[in-house]
C-alpha positions in Angstrom: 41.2 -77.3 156.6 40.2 -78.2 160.1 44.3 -77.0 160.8 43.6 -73.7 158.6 40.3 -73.1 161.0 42.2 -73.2 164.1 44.8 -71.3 162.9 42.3 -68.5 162.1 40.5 -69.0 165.3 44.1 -68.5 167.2 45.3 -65.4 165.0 42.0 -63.6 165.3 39.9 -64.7 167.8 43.3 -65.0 170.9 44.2 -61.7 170.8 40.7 -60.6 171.0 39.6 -62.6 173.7 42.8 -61.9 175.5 42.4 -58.0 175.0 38.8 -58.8 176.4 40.0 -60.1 179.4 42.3 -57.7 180.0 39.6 -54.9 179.6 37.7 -57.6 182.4 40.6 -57.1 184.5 40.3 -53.6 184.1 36.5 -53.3 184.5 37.2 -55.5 187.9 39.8 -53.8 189.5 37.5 -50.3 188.9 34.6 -52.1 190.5 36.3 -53.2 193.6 37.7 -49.5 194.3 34.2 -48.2 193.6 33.0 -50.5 196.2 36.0 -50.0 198.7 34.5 -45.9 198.1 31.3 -47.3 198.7 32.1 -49.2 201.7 34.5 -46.0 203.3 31.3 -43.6 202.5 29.2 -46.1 203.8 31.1 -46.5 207.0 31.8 -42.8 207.4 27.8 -42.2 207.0 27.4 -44.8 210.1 29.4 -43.5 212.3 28.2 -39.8 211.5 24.5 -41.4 212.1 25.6 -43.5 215.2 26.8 -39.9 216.5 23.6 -38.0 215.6 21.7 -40.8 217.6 23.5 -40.4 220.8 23.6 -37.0 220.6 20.0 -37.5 220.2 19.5 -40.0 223.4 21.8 -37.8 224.9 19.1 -34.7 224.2 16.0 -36.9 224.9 17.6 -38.2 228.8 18.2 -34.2 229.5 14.4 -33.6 228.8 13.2 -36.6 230.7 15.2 -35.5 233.5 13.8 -31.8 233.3 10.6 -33.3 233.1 11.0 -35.6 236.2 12.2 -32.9 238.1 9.1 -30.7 237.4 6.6 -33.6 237.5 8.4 -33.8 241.0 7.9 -30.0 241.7 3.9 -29.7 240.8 3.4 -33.4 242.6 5.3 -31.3 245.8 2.9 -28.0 245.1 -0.2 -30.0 244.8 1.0 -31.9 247.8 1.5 -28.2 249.6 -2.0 -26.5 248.2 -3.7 -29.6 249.4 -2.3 -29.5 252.6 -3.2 -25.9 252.7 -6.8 -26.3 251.8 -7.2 -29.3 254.3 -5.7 -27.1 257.4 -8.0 -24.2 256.1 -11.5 -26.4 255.4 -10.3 -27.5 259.4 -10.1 -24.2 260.4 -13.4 -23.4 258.9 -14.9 -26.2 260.2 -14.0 -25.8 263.6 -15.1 -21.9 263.4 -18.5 -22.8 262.4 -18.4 -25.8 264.5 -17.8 -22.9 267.3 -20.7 -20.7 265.6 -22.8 -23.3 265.6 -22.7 -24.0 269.4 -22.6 -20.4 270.3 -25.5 -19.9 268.0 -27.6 -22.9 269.1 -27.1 -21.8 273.3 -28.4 -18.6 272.4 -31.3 -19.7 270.7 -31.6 -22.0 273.4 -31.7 -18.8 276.1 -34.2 -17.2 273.9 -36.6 -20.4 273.0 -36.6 -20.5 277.1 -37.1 -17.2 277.5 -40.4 -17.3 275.0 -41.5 -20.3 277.0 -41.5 -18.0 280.1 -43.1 -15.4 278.4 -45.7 -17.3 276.7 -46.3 -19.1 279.9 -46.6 -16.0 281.6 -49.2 -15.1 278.8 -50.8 -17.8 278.7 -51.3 -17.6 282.9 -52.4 -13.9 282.6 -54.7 -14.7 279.7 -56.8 -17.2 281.7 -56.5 -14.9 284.6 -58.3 -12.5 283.0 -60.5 -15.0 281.2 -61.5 -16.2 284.8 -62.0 -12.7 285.9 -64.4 -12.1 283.1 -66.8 -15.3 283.8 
């Protein structure tokens, strides 16, 4: 019986199980071209990525140069106004400097020249105050 039983197993159950692997062999050999699809998509995505990057870095060093170069240009401007302003606050400061001396001799001249007078005044004033008495 135990004969009969593998007999069976090895009429029914063989074939089966070698049709199964054969279907695994199958299933396998699908799976590994998927993958190799997989991996060729996979690398053509990377590269196409990798090249959007650098174009990318190659964008981003353009605009930092753009923007050194006009950092450099208002630094140079600012440099230039404030060297204008400084000559021109000199300028004025000399003119009033100037203004100021002028001005203060004058009002010298006249301060003296009411010192005069007032002494003058101030001698006719007790002139006359002596003349009165």
């Amino acid at each position: 019986m135990i004969d009969d039983i593998r007999e069976l197993f090895q009429t029914l159950l063989v074939p089966q199980l070698e049709s199964i692997k054969g279907e695994l062999k199958a299933v396998n050999t699908r799976i590994d071209s998927v993958q190799i699809q997989i991996d060729s998509k996979t690398g053509m995505l990377d590269a196409k990525i990798d090249s959007k990057i650098d174009l990318l870095d190659a964008k981003a060093d353009a605009i930092n140069s753009r923007l050194d170069a006009y950092r450099d240009q208002f630094a140079a401007e600012i440099r230039r106004v404030d060297e204008k302003f400084t000559a021109e606050i000199r300028r004025i400061e000399e003119t009033l400097s100037a203004d100021f001396v002028r001005i203060e001799s004058n009002v010298d001249v006249r301060l003296l020249a009411m010192n005069d007078r007032l002494d003058t005044f101030r001698r006719e004033l007790l002139a006359e105050i002596k003349a009165a008495r």
